[in-house]
C-alpha positions as CSV (number, residue, x, y, z in Angstrom):
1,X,0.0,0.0,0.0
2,X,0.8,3.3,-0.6
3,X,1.4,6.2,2.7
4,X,0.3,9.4,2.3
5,X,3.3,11.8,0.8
6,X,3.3,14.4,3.0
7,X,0.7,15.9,5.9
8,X,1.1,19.6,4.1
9,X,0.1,18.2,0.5
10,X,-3.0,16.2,2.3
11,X,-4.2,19.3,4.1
12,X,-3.7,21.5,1.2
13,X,-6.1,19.1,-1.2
14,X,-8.3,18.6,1.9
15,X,-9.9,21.9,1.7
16,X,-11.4,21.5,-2.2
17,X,-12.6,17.9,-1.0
18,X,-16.3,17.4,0.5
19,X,-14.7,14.0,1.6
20,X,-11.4,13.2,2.4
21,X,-9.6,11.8,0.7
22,X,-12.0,13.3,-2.5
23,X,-11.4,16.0,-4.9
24,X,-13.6,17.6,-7.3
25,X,-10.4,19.2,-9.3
26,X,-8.8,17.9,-12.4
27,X,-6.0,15.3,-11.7
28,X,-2.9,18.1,-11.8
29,X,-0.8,15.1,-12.6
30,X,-3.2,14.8,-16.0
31,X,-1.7,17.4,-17.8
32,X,1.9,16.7,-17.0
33,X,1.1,13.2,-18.4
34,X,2.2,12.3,-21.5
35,X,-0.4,13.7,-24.4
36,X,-2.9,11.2,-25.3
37,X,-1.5,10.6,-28.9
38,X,-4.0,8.4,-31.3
39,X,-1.7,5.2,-31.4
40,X,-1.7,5.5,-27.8
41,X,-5.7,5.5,-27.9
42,X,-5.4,2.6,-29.8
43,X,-3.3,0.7,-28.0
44,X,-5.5,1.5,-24.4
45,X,-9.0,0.5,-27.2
46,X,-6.7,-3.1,-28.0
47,X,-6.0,-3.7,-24.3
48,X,-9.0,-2.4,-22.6
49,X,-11.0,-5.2,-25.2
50,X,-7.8,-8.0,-25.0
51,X,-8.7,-8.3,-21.0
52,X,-12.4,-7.8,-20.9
53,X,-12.6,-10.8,-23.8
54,X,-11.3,-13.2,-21.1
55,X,-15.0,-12.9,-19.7
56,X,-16.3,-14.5,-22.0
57,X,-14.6,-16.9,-23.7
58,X,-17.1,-19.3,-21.4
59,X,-20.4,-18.4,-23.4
60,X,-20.1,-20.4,-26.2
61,X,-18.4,-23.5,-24.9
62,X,-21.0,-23.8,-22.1
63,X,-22.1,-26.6,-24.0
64,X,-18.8,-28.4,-24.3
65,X,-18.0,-27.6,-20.9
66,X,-21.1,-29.3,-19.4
67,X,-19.7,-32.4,-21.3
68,X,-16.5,-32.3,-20.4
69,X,-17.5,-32.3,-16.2
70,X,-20.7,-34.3,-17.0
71,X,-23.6,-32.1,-15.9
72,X,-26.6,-30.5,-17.6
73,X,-26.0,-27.2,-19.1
74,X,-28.0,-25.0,-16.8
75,X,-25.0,-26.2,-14.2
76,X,-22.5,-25.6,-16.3
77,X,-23.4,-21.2,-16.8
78,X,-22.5,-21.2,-13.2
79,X,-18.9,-20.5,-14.7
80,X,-20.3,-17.1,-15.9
81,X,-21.9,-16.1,-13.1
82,X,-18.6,-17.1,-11.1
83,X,-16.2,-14.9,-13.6
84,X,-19.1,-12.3,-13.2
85,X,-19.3,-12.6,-9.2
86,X,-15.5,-12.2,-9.0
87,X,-15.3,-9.7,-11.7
88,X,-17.8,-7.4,-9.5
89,X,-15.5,-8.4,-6.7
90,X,-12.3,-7.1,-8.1
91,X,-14.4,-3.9,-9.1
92,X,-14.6,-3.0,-5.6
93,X,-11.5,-3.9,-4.2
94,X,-8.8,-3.4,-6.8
95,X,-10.0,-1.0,-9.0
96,X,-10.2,1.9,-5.9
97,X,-6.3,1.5,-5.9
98,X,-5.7,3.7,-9.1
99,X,-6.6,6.9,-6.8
100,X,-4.1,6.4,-4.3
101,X,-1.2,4.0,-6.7
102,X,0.8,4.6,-10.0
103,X,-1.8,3.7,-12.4
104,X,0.5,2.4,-15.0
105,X,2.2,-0.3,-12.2
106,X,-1.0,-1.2,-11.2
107,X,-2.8,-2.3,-14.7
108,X,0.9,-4.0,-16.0
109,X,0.6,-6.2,-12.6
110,X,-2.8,-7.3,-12.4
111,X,-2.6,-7.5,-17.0
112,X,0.3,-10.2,-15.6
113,X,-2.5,-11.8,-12.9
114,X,-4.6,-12.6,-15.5
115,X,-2.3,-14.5,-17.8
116,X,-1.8,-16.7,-14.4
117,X,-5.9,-16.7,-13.6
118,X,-6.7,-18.4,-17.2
119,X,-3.2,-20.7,-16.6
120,X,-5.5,-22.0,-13.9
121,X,-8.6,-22.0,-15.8
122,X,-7.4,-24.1,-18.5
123,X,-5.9,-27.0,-15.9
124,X,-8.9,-27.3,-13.6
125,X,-9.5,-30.7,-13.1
126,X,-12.9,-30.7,-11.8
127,X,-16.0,-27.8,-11.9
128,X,-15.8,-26.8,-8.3
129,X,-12.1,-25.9,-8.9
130,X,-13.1,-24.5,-12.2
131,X,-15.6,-22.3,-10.8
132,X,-12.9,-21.6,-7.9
133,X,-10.6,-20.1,-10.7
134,X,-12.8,-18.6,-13.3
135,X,-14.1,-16.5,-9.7
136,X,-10.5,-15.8,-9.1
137,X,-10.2,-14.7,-12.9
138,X,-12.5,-12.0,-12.6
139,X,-11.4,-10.7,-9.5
140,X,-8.0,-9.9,-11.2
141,X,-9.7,-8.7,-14.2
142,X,-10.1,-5.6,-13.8
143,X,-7.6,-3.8,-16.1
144,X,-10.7,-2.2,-18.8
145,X,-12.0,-0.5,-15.7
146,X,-8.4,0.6,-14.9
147,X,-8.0,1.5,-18.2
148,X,-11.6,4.2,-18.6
149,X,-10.1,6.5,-15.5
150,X,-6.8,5.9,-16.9
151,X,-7.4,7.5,-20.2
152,X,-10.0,10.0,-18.7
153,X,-7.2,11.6,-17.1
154,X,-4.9,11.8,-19.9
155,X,-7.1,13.1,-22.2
156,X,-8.3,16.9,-22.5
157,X,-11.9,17.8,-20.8
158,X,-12.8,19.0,-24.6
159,X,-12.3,15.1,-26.0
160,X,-12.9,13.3,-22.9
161,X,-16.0,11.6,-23.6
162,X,-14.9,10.7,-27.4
163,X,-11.7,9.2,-25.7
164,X,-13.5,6.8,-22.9
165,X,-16.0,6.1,-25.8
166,X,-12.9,5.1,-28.1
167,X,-11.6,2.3,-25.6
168,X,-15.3,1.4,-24.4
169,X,-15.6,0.4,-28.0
170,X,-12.2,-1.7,-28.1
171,X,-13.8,-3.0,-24.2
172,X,-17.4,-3.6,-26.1
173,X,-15.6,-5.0,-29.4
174,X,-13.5,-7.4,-27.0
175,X,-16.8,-8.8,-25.4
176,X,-18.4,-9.8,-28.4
177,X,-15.6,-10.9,-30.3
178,X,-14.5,-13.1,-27.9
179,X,-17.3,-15.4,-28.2
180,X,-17.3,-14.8,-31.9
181,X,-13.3,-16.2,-31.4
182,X,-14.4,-19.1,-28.6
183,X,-17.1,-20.3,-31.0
184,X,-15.1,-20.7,-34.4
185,X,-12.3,-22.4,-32.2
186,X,-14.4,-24.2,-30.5
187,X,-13.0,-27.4,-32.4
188,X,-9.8,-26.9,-30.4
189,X,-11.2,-27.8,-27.0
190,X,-11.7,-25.1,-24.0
191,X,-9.1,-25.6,-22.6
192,X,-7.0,-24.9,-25.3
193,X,-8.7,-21.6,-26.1
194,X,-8.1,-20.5,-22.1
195,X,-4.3,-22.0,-22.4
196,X,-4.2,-19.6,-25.4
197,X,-5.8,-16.6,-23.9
198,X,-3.6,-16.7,-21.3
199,X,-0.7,-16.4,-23.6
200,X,-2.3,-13.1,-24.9
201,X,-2.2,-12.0,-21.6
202,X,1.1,-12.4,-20.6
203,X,2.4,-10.5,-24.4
204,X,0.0,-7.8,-23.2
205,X,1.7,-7.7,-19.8
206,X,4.9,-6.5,-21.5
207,X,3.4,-4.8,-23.9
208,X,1.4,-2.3,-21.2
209,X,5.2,-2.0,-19.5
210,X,6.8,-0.5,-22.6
211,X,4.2,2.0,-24.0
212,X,2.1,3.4,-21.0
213,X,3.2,6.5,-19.7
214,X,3.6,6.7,-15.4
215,X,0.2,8.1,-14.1
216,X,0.7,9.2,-10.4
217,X,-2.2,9.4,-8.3
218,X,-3.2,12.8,-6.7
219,X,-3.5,12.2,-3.7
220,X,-1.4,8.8,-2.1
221,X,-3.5,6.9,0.5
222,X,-3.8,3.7,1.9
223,X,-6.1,0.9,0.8
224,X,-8.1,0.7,3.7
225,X,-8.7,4.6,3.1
226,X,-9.6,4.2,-0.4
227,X,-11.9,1.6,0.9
228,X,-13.6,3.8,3.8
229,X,-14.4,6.8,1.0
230,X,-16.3,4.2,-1.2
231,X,-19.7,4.2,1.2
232,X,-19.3,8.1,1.8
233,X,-19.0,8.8,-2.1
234,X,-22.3,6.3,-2.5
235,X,-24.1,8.5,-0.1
236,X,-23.4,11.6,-1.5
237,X,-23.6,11.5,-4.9
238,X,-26.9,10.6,-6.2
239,X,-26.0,10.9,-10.2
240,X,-23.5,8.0,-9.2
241,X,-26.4,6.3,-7.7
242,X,-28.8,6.5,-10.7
243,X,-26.4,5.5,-13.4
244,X,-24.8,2.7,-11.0
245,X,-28.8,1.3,-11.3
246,X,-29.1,2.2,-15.1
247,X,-26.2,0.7,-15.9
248,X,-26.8,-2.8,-13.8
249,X,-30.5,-2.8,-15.4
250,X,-28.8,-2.5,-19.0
251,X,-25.8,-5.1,-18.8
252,X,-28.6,-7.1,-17.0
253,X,-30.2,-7.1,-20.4
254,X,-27.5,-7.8,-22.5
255,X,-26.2,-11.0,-20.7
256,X,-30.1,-12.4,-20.0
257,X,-29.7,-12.3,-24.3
258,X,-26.1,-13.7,-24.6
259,X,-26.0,-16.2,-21.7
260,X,-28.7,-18.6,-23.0
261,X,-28.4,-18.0,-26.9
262,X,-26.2,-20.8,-27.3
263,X,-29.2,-23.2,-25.5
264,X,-31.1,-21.6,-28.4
265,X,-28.6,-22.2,-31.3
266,X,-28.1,-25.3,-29.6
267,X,-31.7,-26.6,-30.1
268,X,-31.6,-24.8,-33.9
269,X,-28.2,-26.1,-35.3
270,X,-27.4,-29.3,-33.3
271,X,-23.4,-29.7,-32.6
272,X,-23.0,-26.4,-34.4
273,X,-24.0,-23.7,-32.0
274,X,-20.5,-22.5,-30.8
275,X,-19.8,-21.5,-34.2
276,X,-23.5,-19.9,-34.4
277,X,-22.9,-18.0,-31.6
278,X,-19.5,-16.6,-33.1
279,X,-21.3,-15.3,-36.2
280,X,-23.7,-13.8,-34.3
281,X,-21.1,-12.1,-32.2
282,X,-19.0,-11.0,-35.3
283,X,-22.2,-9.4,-36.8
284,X,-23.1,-7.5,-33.5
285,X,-19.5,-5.6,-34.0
286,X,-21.6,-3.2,-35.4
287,X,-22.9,-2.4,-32.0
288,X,-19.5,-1.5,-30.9
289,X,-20.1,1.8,-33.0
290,X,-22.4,3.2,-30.9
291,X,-19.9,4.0,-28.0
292,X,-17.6,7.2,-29.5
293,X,-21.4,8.6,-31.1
294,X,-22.7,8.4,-27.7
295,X,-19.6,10.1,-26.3
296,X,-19.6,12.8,-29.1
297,X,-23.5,13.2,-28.5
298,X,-23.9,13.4,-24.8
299,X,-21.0,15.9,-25.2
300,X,-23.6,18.0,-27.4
301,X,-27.5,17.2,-26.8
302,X,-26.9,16.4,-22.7
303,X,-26.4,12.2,-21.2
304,X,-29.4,11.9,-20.1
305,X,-31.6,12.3,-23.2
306,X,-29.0,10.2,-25.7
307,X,-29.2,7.8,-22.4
308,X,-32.8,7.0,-22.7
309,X,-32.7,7.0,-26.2
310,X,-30.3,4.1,-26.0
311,X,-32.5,2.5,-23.8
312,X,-35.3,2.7,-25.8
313,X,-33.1,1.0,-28.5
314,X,-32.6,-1.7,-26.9
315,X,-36.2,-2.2,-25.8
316,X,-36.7,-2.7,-29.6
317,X,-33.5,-5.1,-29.7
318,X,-36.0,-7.9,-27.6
319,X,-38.6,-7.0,-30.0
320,X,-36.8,-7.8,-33.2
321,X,-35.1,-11.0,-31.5
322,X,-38.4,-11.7,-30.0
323,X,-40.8,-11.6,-33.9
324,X,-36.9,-13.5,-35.4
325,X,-37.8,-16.2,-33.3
326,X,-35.6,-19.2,-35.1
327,X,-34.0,-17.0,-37.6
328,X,-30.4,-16.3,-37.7
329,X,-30.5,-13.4,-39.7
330,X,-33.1,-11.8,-37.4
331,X,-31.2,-12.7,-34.4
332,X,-28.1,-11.1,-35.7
333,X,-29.9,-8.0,-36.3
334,X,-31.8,-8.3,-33.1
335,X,-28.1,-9.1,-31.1
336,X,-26.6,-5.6,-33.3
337,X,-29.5,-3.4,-31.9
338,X,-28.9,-4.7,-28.7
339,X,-25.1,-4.2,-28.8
340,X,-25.5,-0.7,-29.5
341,X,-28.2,0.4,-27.0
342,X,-26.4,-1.1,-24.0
343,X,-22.8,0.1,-25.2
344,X,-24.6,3.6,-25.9
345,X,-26.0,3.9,-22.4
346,X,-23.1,2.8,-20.8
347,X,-20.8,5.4,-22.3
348,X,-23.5,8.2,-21.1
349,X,-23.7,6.8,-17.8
350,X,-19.7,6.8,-17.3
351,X,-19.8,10.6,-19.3
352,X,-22.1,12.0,-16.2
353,X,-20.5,10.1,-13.8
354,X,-16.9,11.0,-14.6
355,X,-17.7,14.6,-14.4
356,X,-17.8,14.5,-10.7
357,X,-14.3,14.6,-10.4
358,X,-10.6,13.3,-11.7
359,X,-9.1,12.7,-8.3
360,X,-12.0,10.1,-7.3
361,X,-12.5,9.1,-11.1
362,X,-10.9,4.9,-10.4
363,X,-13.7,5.2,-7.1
364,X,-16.3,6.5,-9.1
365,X,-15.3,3.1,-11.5
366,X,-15.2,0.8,-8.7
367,X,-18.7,1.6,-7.9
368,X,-20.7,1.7,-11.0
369,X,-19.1,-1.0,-12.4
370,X,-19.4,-3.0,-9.4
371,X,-23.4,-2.6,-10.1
372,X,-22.8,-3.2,-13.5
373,X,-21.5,-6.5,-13.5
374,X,-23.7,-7.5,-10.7
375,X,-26.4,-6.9,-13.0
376,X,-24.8,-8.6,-15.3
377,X,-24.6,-12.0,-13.2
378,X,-28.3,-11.3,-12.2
379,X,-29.0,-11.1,-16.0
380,X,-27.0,-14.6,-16.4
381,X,-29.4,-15.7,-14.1
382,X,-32.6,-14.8,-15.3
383,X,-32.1,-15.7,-18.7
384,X,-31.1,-19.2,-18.3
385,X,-33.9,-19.4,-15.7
386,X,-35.9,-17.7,-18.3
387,X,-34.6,-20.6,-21.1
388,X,-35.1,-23.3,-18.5
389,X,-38.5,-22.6,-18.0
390,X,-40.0,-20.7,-21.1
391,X,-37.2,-20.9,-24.0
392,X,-37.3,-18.0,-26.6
393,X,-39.9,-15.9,-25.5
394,X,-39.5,-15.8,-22.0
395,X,-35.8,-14.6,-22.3
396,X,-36.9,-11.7,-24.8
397,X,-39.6,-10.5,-22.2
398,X,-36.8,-10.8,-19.2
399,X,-34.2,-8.9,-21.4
400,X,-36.8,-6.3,-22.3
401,X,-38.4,-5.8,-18.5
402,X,-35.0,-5.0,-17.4
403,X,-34.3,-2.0,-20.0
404,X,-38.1,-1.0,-19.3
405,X,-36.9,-0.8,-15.4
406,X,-33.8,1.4,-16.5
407,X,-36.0,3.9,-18.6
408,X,-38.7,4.1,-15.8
409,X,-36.0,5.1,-13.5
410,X,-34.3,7.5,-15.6
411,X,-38.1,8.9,-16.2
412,X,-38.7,9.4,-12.6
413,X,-35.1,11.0,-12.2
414,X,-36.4,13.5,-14.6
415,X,-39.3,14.4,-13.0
416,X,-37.5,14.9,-9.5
């Protein structure tokens, strides 16, 4: 952990903080940084999707994993909800760090965990150590929600948002084609694909150590500090709040569509729904475009309004996957639309929220995110429960009810 520099540079930021140890003024380390140049953007996009793909290599090889351990499939998307579970987990506790650490040590080390997380993924022997490693896998995952604040602070307050909306569309491009990648290689086993990720990992690793310029924090504190401020900042800030829900509600949507669609493809295309899946996922790429428009418009017309718009979009992604039923051409559409209402939303909720302040931006992270992927588990869990019990339709009306529940709470924030 990291002690506190010196008493006279504590008390000095102390007095512009409603919460110690919180500031509402720009990182003064951000523009001593070195300048965000474009093939430095690109390289935080490549990274911030190389990690986040790790979390869900899992989708498409649910069915091959539930033969490899012997159990039905519904047992066998405990290992997303596990990655998921630890993923949230490492939100809270890891990514606070990068407001009181060097942020560039930081995401090199736990880039490094990760290579060592999937080592373990790809030699579990049995599914309760499997589950016991895919949960320690996405606790050390946490390097794309390193990566937002990261980039926040290097870039200029005038092409903030179209910078975060850059790497969220390398993070969202890295979700969907990983299972696009895990499908078409499905022929080489899952284990293989995990031994292979985990390669990818460790280049990256080196990689992030060469080309990242040193980010100080602004103010130096102790874990345990960094920690203590998370429940004040919850309490205080009730934008955070909103968003934290609006964003859970959306990413609950998303997975309660991408969790069970290989049950679905299964069922459709017998022994060929890995590779399904991974055209799907290459064809909802498109998606991936929405996130620098909703930076550049939330910039210019205000979050909130581009946020419910992107809601509403994705309220007519269920539709259009609902009335495609067992078409793959209408699914891909269906799985495009609902790419690019959830990545739109996202990037407007993380626009408001980082406004709040640079010195608290990794906290700020830590929190919504740690409601976003909670959401995301619960969304897991609904829509297999939703497959179990109903198949097609009942997954379309779960996805849908929980964008529904993000736009009636953004409605009533409105009217407040």
């Amino acid at each position: 952990m990291v002690v506190l520099r010196s008493a006279m540079k504590t008390l000095h930021l102390m007095r512009y903080s409603r919460w110690h140890p919180m500031s509402r003024h720009e990182d003064p380390h951000a523009a001593s940084a070195a300048s965000l140049s474009t093939g430095l953007l690109g390289f935080l996009a490549f990274l911030a999707g190389a990690t986040v793909a790790n979390l869900y290599y899992s989708q498409p090889l649910l069915t091959q994993i539930a033969k490899s351990f012997h159990i039905a499939p519904g047992r066998a998307s405990l290992v997303t909800v596990a990655t998921q579970i630890g993923y949230a987990a490492g939100l809270m506790l890891i990514v606070p760090l990068g407001d009181g650490q060097e942020r560039k040590r930081l995401i090199v080390m736990t880039t490094a965990l990760i290579a060592g997380a999937l080592a373990l993924v790809a030699l579990s022997p049995t599914l309760p150590i499997l589950l016991a490693a895919c949960l320690f896998m996405g606790l050390v995952t946490t390097v794309p929600q390193l990566l937002v604040p990261y980039t926040a602070n290097l870039a200029e307050p005038a092409r903030r948002g179209r910078a975060v909306g850059l790497v969220m569309s390398g993070l969202l491009v890295g979700i969907i084609v990983s299972r696009a990648l895990s499908g078409f290689g499905a022929f080489l086993g899952w284990r293989r694909i995990y031994a292979i990720a985990a390669g990818v990992m460790a280049l990256c690793a080196v990689a992030a150590g060469r080309l990242l310029p040193r980010q100080p924090p602004t103010e130096p504190a102790t874990h345990r500090t960094l920690l203590r401020s998370l429940i004040t900042l919850w309490r205080q800030e009730p934008v955070l709040r909103l968003h934290a829900f609006l964003g859970a509600m959306g990413f609950a949507a998303f997975n309660s569509f991408w969790t069970p669609l290989v049950f679905h493809y299964a069922r459709l295309f017998p022994g060929d729904a890995s590779r399904m899946v991974g055209i799907t996922g290459f064809i909802g790429v498109a998606g991936a475009l929405a996130a620098p428009l909703s930076g550049r418009l939330s910039e210019r017309i205000g979050a909130r309004a581009i946020n419910g718009a992107f809601l509403g979009l994705v309220v007519v992604a269920f539709l259009v996957l609902w009335a495609a039923g067992d078409s793959l051409a209408g699914v891909a559409v269906g799985a495009a639309l609902l790419d690019a209402g959830v990545q739109g939303s996202h990037v407007s909720n993380q626009t408001r929220i980082y406004a709040l302040g640079a010195a608290v931006r990794n906290r700020l992270t830590a929190l919504y995110m740690t409601a976003y992927f909670t959401g995301g588990a619960l969304g897991s869990f609904v829509g297999t429960l939703a497959w179990q019990e109903a198949r097609w339709p009942a997954v379309c009306a779960s996805g849908a009810a929980f964008a529904l529940a993000a736009q009636a709470r953004l409605f009533a924030a409105r009217r407040q």
